[in-house]
Phi, psi and omega in degrees: 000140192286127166279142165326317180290172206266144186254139164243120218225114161273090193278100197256158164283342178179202194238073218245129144000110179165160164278345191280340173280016196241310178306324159314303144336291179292305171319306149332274202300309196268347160255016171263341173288009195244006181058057183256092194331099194246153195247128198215073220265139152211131225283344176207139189260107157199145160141168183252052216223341211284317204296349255208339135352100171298172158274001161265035170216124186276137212228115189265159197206104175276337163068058191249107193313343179206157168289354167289344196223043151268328174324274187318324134347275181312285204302315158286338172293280184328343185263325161311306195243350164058077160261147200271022164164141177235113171279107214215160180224178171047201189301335175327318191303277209331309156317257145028280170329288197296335175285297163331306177293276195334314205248353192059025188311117213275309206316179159293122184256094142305117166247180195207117164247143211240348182255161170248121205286337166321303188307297192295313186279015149315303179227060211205144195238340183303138190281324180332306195279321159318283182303341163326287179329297177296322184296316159302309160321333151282299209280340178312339168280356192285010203259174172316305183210119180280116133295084153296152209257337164206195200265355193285304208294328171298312188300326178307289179310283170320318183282326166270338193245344159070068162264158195273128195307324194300331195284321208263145147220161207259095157221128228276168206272152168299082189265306155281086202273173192314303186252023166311321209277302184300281176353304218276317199275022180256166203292162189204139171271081162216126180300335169307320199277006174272163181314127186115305204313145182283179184287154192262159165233106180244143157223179193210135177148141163312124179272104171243150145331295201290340161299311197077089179234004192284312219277339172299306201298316172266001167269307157002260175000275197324314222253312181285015171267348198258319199211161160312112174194180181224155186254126169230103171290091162283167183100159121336138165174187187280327202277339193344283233270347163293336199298283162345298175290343181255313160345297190292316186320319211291328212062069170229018201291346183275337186302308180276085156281095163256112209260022173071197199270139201222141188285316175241102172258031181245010149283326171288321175314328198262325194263341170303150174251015179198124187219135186230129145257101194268015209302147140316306175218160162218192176226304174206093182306059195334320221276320193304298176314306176291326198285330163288329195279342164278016156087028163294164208252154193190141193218123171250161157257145202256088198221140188325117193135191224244019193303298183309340191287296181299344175229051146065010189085016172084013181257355163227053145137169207274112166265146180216168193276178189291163190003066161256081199305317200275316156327326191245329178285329153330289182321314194291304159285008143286338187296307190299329170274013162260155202262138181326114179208140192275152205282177192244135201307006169271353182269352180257337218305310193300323190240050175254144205315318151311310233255296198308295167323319168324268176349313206263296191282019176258007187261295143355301178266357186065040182270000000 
């Protein structure tokens, strides 16, 4: 027998590395924690995130070799299970839209841009990410509502893709959930963080271009001529082995650690004596949100997303510009003598995991 309560179906291409699969995730869980039916559609269930699936969530597998060819998939669940409103991120929306349409899916259809779309299709050579801007530009007005991840990516989103401003509102990601803190104290084994140990530098992120993590690695070079310290990458990516390579050119391999993808990364977070977001570009940086609220000391790039939004114009850490190695290595060691001090509850407030969902299921329901 079907339950009575209202169903809600969050549509992803996988669980893939990312903040945007991880605000999805925390969003599933917290509005399912409102005795809500949650829905949890991927057009293929992999990535490495799948363990991380609260259990009050239900999880559909459309088994789709790609999310472009999740649609027929996608079109039958909706006709099938009528859910009273779909939530899609990423490349899905498009997906998402054309399945509605196919099927006449009477519910609310929401999307979430989680990039400033300029940025990605700037520097992505793939013809899809070219062609998005028109495609959004078409197909984007057919949904109820665009959720932007900040006010850039929404002002981005209008200017490139000349979306109607009235379709889009901003609300920042659920980030700060009940149990980061508990998370941030559980033990972790790595000998740099022991007592004596020169100081740590953490960054988090997937290895891409769009992290900068080449141009951190090279101020890094800068900042271990002046003084003692060590770098620690957590993530994954496409980027290793230029990384690898430039480590070594640099002679930094005892300093420089890319230590891959880590399930839980807020005990390095809670314990670093710095955390640099170096990115090119972003939308709302989830790891810049936890690593404040978990009082780190923190030097960004003042790069097209949602950076500047999070530290306020630079009043809970230091922004410098995108790629510039010598700049940011000047920051990072004005950054390093300050001391770990937990933020005052206005610079997290906006993205804590209650106040946001409020915001997300009255959109959903069309309240």
């Amino acid at each position: 027998m079907k339950t009575t309560r209202k169903r809600l179906a969050f549509f992803l291409p996988g669980l893939y590395e990312g903040g945007a699969e991880r605000v999805v995730l925390n969003l599933a869980k917290g509005v399912s924690a409102r005795g809500y039916a949650v829905d949890l559609v991927l057009a293929r269930a992999e990535g490495p995130y799948m363990t991380q699936i609260p259990d009050t969530v239900r999880l559909v597998d459309l088994k789709a070799p790609r999310v472009l060819g999740s649609v027929p998939a996608l079109v039958k669940y909706l006709q099938h299970e009528n859910p009273t409103a779909v939530l899609s991120g990423m490349f899905a929306n498009i997906i998402a839209l054309w399945a509605r349409r196919l099927c006449d899916f009477p519910g609310r259809l929401i999307l979430t841009e989680h990039n400033t779309l300029s940025s990605v299709v700037k520097n992505k050579a793939d013809l899809r990410w070219q062609l998005y801007p028109k495609l959004a530009g078409c197909f984007y007005p057919w949904a109820n509502k665009i959720i932007a991840v900040s006010n850039d990516v929404a002002a981005d989103l209008t200017r490139v893709a000349k979306i109607p401003q009235n379709l889009i509102q901003v609300i920042y990601n659920p980030i700060v959930t009940p149990d980061l803190q508990d998370k941030s104290e559980e033990p972790f084994d790595h000998p740099w963080f022991k007592s004596g140990e020169p100081p740590v530098i953490l960054a988090v992120g997937r290895l891409t271009d769009q992290k900068a993590f080449d141009v951190l690695i090279q101020a890094f070079s800068h900042v271990r001529k002046n003084r003692s310290a060590r770098l620690l990458i957590l993530g994954e990516g496409e980027n290793r082995s230029a990384l690898e390579g430039l480590i070594k050119q640099l002679g930094l391999e005892k300093d420089v650690s890319l230590m891959g993808f880590v399930q839980n990364p807020y005990p390095y977070m809670a314990h670093a004596s710095l955390f640099v977001l170096p990115s090119r570009w972003e939308g709302l940086p989830t790891v810049l949100v936890e690593a404040l609220y978990l009082g780190a000391p923190i030097v960004a790039t003042d790069c097209p997303g949602g950076s500047r939004e999070i530290l306020q114009d630079g009043k809970f850490g230091s922004l410098v510009p995108v790629d510039d190695p010598l700049v940011l290595a000047k920051a990072i060691e004005g950054k390093m003598s300050d001391r770990r001090n937990f933020p005052p509850k206005e610079s997290w407030e906006s993205f804590n995991l209650d106040f946001v969902v409020d915001r997300y299921v009255n959109l959903l329901l069309g309240v």
